[in-house]
C-alpha positions in Angstrom: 7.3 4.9 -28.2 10.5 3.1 -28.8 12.5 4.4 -25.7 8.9 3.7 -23.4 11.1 0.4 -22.6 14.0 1.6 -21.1 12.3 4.7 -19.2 10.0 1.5 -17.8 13.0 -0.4 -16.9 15.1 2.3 -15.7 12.1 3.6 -13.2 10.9 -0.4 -12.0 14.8 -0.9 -10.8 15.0 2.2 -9.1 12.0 1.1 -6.4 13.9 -2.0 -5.8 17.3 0.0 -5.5 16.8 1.2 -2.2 15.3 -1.0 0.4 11.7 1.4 0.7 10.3 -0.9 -1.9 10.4 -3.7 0.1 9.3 -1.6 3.2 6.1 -0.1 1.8 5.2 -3.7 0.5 5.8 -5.2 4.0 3.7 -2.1 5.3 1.1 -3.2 2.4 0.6 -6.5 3.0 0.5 -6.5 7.3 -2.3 -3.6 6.9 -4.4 -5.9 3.8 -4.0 -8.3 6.7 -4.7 -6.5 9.9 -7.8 -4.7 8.0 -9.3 -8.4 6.3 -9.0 -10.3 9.5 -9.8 -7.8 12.3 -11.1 -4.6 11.6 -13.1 -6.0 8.4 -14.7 -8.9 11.0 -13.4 -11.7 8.3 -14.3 -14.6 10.9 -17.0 -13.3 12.6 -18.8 -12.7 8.7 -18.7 -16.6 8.4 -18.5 -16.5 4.7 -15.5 -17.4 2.4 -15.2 -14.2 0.4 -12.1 -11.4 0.4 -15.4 -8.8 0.5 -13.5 -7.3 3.9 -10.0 -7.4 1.9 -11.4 -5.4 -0.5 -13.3 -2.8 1.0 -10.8 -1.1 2.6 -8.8 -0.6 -0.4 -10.1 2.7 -1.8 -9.2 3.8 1.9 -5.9 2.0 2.6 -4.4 3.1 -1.5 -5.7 6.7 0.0 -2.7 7.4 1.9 0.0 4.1 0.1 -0.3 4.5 -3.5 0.6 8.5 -3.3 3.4 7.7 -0.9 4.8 6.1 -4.6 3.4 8.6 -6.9 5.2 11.6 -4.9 8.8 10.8 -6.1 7.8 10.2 -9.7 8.2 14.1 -10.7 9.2 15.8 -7.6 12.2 14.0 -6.5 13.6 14.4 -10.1 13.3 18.1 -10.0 14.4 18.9 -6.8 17.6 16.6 -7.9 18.3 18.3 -11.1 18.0 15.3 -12.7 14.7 16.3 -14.7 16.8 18.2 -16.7 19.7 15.6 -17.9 16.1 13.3 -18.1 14.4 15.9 -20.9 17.9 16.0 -22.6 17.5 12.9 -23.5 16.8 11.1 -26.9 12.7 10.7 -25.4 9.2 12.1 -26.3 7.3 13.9 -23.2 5.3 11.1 -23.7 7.7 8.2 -23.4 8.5 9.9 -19.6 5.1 10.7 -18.6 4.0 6.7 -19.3 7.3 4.9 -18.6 7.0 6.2 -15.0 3.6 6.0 -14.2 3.1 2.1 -16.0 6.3 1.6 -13.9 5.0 2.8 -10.4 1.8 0.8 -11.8 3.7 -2.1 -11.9 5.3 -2.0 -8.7 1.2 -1.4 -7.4 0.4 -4.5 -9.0 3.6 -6.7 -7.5 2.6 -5.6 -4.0 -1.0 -6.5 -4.8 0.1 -10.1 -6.3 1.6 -10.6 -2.9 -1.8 -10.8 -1.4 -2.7 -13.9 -3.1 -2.3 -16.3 0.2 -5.4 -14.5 1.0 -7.2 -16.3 -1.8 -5.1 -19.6 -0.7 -6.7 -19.2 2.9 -10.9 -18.9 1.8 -10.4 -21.3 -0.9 -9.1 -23.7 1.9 -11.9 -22.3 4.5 -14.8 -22.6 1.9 -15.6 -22.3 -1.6 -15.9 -18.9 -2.7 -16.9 -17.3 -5.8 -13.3 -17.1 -7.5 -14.5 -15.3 -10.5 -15.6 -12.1 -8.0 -12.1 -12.8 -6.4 -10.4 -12.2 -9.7 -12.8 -8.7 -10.6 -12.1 -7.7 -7.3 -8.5 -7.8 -7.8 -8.7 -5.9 -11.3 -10.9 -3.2 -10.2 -8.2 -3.0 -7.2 -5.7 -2.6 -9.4 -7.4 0.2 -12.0 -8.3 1.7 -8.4 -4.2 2.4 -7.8 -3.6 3.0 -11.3 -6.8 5.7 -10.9 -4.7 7.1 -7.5 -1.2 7.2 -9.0 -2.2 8.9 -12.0 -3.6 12.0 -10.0 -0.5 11.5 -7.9 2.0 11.5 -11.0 0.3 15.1 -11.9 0.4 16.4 -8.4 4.1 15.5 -8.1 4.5 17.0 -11.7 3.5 20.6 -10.0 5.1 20.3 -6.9 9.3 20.3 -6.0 8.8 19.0 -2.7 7.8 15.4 -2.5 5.3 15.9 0.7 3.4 18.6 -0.7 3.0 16.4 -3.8 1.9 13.8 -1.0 -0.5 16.2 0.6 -1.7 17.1 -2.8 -2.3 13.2 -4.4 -4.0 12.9 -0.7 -6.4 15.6 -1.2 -7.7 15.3 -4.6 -7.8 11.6 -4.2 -9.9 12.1 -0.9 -12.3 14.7 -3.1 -12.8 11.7 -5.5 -13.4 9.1 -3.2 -16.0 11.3 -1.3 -18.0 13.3 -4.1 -20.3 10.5 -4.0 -21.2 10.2 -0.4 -24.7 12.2 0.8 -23.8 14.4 2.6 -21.5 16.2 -0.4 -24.8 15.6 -2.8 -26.9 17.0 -0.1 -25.3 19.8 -0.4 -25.4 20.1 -4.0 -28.9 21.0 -3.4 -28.7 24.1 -5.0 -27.9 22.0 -8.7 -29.6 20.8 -11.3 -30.1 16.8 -10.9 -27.7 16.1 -13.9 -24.6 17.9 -12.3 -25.3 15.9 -9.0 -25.4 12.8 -11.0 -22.3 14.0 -12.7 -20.5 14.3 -9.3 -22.0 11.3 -7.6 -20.5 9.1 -10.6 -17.0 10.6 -10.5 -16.8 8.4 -6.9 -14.0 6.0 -6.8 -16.3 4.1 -4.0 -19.0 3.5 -6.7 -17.3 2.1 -9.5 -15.0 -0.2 -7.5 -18.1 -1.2 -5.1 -19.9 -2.8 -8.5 -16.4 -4.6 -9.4 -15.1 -5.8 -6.5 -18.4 -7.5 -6.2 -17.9 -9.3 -9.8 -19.9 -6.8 -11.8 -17.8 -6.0 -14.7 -19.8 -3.1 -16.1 -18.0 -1.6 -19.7 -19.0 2.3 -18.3 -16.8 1.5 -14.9 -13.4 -0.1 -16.6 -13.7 3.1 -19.2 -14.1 5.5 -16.5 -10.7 4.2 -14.8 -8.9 3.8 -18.3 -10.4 7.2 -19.1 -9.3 9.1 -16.0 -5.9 7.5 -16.1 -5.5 9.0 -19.5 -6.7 12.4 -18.8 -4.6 13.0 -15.6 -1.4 11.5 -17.5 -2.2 14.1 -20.2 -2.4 16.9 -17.4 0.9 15.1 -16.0 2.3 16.1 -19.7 1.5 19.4 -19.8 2.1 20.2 -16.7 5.8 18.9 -17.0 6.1 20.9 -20.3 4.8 23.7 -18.4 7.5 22.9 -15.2 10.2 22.5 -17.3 11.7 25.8 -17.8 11.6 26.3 -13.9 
């Protein structure tokens, strides 16, 4: 992992080399806003809690975070540049990480920006700052989850929208596979493959931390689906690579 460094570096600098960086963190933070103070009924709640700024963000990374992942792969091969990038003195490895812990990164700057959210209920009340602070790491795990799936759909697609529609979609699938009316019609199953699907819902897990509940079985489901869609991301660019 001695080149992960400079694949990091190289792919952070190249969000902030064009000026869509600063646009999708603009769009970022007025829609945290718009969705905490007005559509999540902040004021009307009467309670000094980010509870509304959080739980919009399985639904508001839905159709952001895979508007990042889409370039990681697909721009590179439509470019031509995948291939000068595989010449190079770096494991498959080194690639795969370097960009997604880069795009990760760029997630996590955007989500920094929020913090005058946490300025204003701190000034309106006294909230629970420890649930503030959970609620910020499951956040984050949450668009690491999303790019991850993203990194492998741009991975198998050339076109960077169809590796947007793609993140979209299987994101979507995760975030619903615990609702009812999915389970419901899982009727046909056996009770444990229900309970298999209904825990694979990104809603669940980030429900019980966003509320302050660190639970060991939710951060190792994020850390563990991370790793197993980089690992697909691998293969699937070892697979690409000849095309």
């Amino acid at each position: 992992m001695k080149q992960l460094p400079v694949v990091f570096k190289r792919e952070l600098a190249s969000y902030f080399a064009t000026p869509l960086a600063y646009v999708f963190i603009l769009i970022f933070l007025v829609l945290s806003g718009v969705f905490t103070f007005y559509l999540g009924g902040f004021y009307e709640s009467n309670q000094a809690d980010l509870a509304p700024f959080f739980n919009f963000h399985p639904w508001l990374y839905l159709f952001l975070v895979p508007a990042i992942a889409m370039r990681l792969w697909a721009e590179e091969r439509k470019s031509g540049s995948i291939e000068l990038l595989m010449t190079l003195p770096i494991t498959r490895a080194e690639a795969v990480l370097g960009k997604f812990l880069a795009a990760w990164v760029f997630a996590g700057i955007a989500l920094l920006l929020t913090f005058p959210m946490v300025i204003t209920v701190n000034y309106l009340g006294e909230p629970d700052n420890g649930a503030i602070v959970t609620g910020y790491i499951g956040s984050w795990l949450l668009a690491g989850s999303y790019l991850a799936i993203g990194s492998c759909m741009s991975a198998l697609a050339k076109n960077q929208v169809i590796a947007f529609i793609l993140a979209v979609s299987m994101c979507f699938l995760f975030i619903v596979s615990g609702f009812p009316m999915v389970l419901d019609g899982l009727g046909w199953a056996p009770q444990w493959l229900s309970d298999a699907v209904a825990s694979l819902s990104f809603l669940t897990r980030f429900d019980a931390i966003s509320k302050g509940v660190i639970d060991l079985r939710d951060l190792l489901y994020f850390i563990s689906l991370i790793a197993a869609w980089l690992a697909a991301t691998a293969v699937v660019v070892d697979l690409k690579k000849a095309d």
